[in-house]
N, C-alpha and C positions, 0 to 999 in steps of 0.2 A: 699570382702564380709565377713562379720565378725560378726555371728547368737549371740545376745547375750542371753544363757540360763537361766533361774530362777530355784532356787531347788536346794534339796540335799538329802538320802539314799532309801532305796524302803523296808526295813520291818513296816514300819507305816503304810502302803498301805492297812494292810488286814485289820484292823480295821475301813476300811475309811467308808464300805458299812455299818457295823454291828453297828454304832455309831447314834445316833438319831440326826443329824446335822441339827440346824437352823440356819438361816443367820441372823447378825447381820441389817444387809439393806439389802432390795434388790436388782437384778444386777441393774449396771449402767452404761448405754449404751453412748458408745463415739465415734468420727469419726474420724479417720485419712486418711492416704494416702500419694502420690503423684503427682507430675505433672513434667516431665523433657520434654522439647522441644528443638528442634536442627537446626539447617541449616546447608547443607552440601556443601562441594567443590569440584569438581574432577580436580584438577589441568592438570591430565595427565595420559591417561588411553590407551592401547589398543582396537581400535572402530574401525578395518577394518572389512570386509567382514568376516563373517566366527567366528569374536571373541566374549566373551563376552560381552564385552561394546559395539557391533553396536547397534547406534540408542538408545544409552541413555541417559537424560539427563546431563548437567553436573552442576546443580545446586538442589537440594530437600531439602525437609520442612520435619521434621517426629519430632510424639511426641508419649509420653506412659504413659497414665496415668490411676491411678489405686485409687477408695474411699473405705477404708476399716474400717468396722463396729465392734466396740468391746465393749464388755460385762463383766465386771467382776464383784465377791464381793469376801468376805471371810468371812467363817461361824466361829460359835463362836469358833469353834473345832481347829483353826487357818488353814483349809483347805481354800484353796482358788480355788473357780471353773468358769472358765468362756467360753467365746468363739469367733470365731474371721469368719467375712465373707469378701472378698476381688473381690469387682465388680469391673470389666474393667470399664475404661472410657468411650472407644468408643465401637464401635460394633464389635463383634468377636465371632468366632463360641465355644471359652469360654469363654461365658459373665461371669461367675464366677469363677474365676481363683483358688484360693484358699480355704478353708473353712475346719477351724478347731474346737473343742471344748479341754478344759484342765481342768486338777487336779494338785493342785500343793501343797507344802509344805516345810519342812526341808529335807524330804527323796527325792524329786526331785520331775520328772512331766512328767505326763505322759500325750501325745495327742493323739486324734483319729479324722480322718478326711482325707480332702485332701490336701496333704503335701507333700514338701520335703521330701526326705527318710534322713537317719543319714548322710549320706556321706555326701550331701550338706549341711546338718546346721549347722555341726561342719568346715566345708571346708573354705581358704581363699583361695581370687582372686591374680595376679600376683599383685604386686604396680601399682599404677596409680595414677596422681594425681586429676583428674576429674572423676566424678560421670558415666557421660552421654557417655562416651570414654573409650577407655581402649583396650586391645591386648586379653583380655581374658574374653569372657562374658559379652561384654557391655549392652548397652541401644541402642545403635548406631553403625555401621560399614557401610560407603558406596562406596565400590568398591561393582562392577559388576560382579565380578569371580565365582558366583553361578553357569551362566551357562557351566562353564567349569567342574564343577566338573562330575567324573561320579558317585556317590554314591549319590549326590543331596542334598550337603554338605551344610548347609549355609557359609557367606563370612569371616567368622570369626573362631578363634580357642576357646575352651574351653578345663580348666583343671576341670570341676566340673564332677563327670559322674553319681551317679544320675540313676540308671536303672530303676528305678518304676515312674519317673516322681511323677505328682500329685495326683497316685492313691490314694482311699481312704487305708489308711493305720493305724498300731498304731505304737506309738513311746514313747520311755523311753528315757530321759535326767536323769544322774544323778547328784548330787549335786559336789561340787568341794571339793577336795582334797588335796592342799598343791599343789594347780595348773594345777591338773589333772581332767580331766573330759571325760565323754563317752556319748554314744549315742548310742542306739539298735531299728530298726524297722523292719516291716514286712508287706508286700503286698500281698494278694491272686491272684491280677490281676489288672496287668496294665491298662487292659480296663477299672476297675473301677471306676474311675474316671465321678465326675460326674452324678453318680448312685442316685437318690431316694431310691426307693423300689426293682426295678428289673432292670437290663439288658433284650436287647428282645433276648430271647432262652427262656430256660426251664422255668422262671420266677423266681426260689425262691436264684438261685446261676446263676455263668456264665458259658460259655462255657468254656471248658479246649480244645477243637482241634479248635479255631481259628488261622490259619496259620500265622507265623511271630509274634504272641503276646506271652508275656513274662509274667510266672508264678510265685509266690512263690519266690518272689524277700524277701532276707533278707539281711539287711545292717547294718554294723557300725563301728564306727568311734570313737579314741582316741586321744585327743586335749591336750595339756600342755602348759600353758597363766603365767609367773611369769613377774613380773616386779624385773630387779636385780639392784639397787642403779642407779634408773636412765633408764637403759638398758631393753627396754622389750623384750620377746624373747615369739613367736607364731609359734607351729611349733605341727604338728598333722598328721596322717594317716588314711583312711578309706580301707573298703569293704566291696565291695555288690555284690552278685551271684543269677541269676534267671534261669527259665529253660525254653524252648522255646517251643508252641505247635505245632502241626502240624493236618492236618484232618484225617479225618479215624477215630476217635476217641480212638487215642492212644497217649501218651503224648511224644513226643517228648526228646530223654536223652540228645539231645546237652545241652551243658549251656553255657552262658555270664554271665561271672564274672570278674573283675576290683579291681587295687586299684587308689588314690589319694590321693595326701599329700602338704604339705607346710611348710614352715622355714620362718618364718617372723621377721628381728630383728629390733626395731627405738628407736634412742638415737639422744639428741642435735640437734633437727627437721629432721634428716633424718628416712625413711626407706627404706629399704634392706632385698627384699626375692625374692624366687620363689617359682613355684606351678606347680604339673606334676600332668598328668593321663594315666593310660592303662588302657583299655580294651578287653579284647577278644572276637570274635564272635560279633561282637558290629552289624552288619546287616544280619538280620535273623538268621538262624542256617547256615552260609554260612563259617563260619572257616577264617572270614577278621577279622584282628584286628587295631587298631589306638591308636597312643599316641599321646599328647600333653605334651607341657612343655615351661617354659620360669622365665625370672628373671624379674626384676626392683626395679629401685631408686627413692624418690620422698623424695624434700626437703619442709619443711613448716617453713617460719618466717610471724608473724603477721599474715592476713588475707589473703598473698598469700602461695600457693603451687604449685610448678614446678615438671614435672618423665618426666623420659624417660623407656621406657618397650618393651621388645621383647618377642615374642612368636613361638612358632614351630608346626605344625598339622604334621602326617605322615597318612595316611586313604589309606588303601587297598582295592585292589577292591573288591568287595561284589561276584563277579560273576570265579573269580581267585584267590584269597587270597595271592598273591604274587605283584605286582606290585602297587605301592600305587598314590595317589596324594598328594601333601604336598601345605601347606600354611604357608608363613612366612610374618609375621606383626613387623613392627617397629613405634612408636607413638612418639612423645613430645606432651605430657600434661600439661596443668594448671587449675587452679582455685583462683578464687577469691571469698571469703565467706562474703556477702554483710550482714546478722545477721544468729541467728540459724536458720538451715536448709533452709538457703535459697545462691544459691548460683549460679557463673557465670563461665561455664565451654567453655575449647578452646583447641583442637588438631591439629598438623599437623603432616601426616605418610605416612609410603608405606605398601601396602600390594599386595604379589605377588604370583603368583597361579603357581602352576607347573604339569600340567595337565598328567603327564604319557606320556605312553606309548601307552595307550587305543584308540582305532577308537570312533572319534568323540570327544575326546578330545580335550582344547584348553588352551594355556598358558594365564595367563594376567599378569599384571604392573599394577598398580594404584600408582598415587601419592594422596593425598586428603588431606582436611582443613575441620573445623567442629568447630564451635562456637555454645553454648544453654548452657542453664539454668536449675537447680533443685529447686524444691519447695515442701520441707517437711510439712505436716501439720498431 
């Protein structure tokens, strides 16, 4: 995952409102998206009595697709202001997933909407060589070991953490620096998300003692991008800290706060990195915390590319804070890029759960195969 920013400084900013800016045109509304579709394999899975995988298929169909609506111009002032809405494809209780508006310029750019926090946009993923695949944050994972987890994990690991999710937020990208670049945001409330006018409580703000929601989330993130004779080299840190409410209408002093980082080096078609995250508190104000972390390799000649990637979950339990469950994933990936952004992607991995200690717990094994497609537009 690799967010590419526009922009650069933030003292031009105060004269942005005070300037009588007319638009050379006006906005000009375009559509993108995507479409990734998959078929999946479960070679060989744990399906007795009692495990995850009893009674599941061992063949599924799954897709994700997303059309997103964008707007821009640039006024004569050379500001450039636009905005961006991002509808699911199918039906989902967030038919709009995204939705942001921007200002942008030499000094950088500034967004507000529902977004990514800093951590994720400046964030890369493990290597992978397919789109739809991956050990870390895919599109796609199909083992079964969900229902083993006790924290209600899904099947897969992630290094992104990300605490505000897609509340409504602002955010500051600044421009680049001799390869340096940053990222600053801030959240009122995770609930926000998805908001109009009001939240249902008081009407004109939201509630601060909803139990288990996360406040005043502020994140960010330091990225360094140089390409050396050849050699590129991606490698970056974030952090984000929020505080948790609770009822009674007193706010809650626990907090969850996290970092996450990556090293990413590709020279002579390969690349070579990894990508970790901690968090603390990561379920409720309950004192459980979870890392992830993992490497991979991925070679490109021509129109094909080949990785191999591993990942590592550690996730405590929410209700003990000492005893964890872990998930370890191993992939070979490919891909074959049939024109731009359109492309044919193909895994085969294990992914293996290791359920604790906990009652009611349960291990799994998954072997699995996975061939599908991306289609950029």
């Amino acid at each position: 995952m690799k967010h590419v920013l526009l922009g650069t400084t933030a003292l031009v900013a105060a004269g942005l409102v005070a300037s009588n800016a007319q638009a050379a045109q006006g906005v000009q509304l375009g559509i993108g998206g995507y479409y990734v579709g998959a078929a999946g394999l479960i070679l060989d899975q744990d399906d007795g009595t009692g495990d995850p995988g009893q009674h599941t298929r061992d063949v599924v169909f799954r897709q994700d697709v997303e059309v997103h609506f964008k707007g821009e111009t640039t006024l004569d002032n050379g500001l450039t202001v636009g905005a961006r809405i991002e509808l699911e494809g199918q039906q989902s209780t967030d038919q709009i997933d995204e939705v942001w508006a921007y200002f942008k310029g030499g000094w950088g750019q500034v967004r507000f909407g529902d977004d990514d926090d800093a951590t994720e946009q400046l964030h890369y993923l493990i290597p992978a060589a397919a789109t739809a695949f991956g050990v870390d944050t895919p599109f796609f994972e199909f083992s079964n070991n969900h229902g083993g987890f006790t924290n209600g994990f899904n099947q897969t690991n992630s290094t992104v953490l990300n605490i505000s999710g897609d509340a409504t937020k602002i955010l500051y990208f600044s421009p680049t620096f001799a390869g340096f670049s940053f990222a600053v945001s801030f959240a009122p409330d995770r609930r926000g998300e998805d908001t109009y006018s009001y939240w249902s409580g008081p009407g004109g703000t939201t509630y601060s003692n909803n139990t288990g929601q996360v406040q005043n989330v502020f994140a960010a993130a330091l990225n360094f991008d140089h390409d050396f004779n050849g050699v590129s080299l991606a490698t970056g840190i974030g952090f984000a800290e929020g505080q948790y409410e609770q009822t009674g209408g007193v706010t809650n002093n626990e907090t969850t706060w996290g970092v996450d980082g990556h090293l990413i080096v590709s020279f002579s078609g390969f690349t070579i990195g990894g990508a970790g995250r901690y968090q603390q508190n990561f379920y409720s104000a309950s004192g459980a915390d979870l890392w992830t972390a993992g490497a991979g390799v991925t070679y490109n000649w021509d129109a094909w590319t080949v990785g191999l990637s591993y990942s590592h979950g550690d996730y405590e339990y929410w209700y003990s804070g000492s005893s964890s469950d872990t998930i370890d994933i191993v992939q070979i990936t490919g891909r074959y890029d049939l024109g731009p952004g359109i492309e044919l992607d193909a895994m085969i991995g294990y992914n293996t759960l290791d359920g604790g200690s906990g009652t009611g717990n349960a291990d799994d094994d998954t072997w699995e195969a996975g061939v599908g497609f991306y289609i950029g537009f």
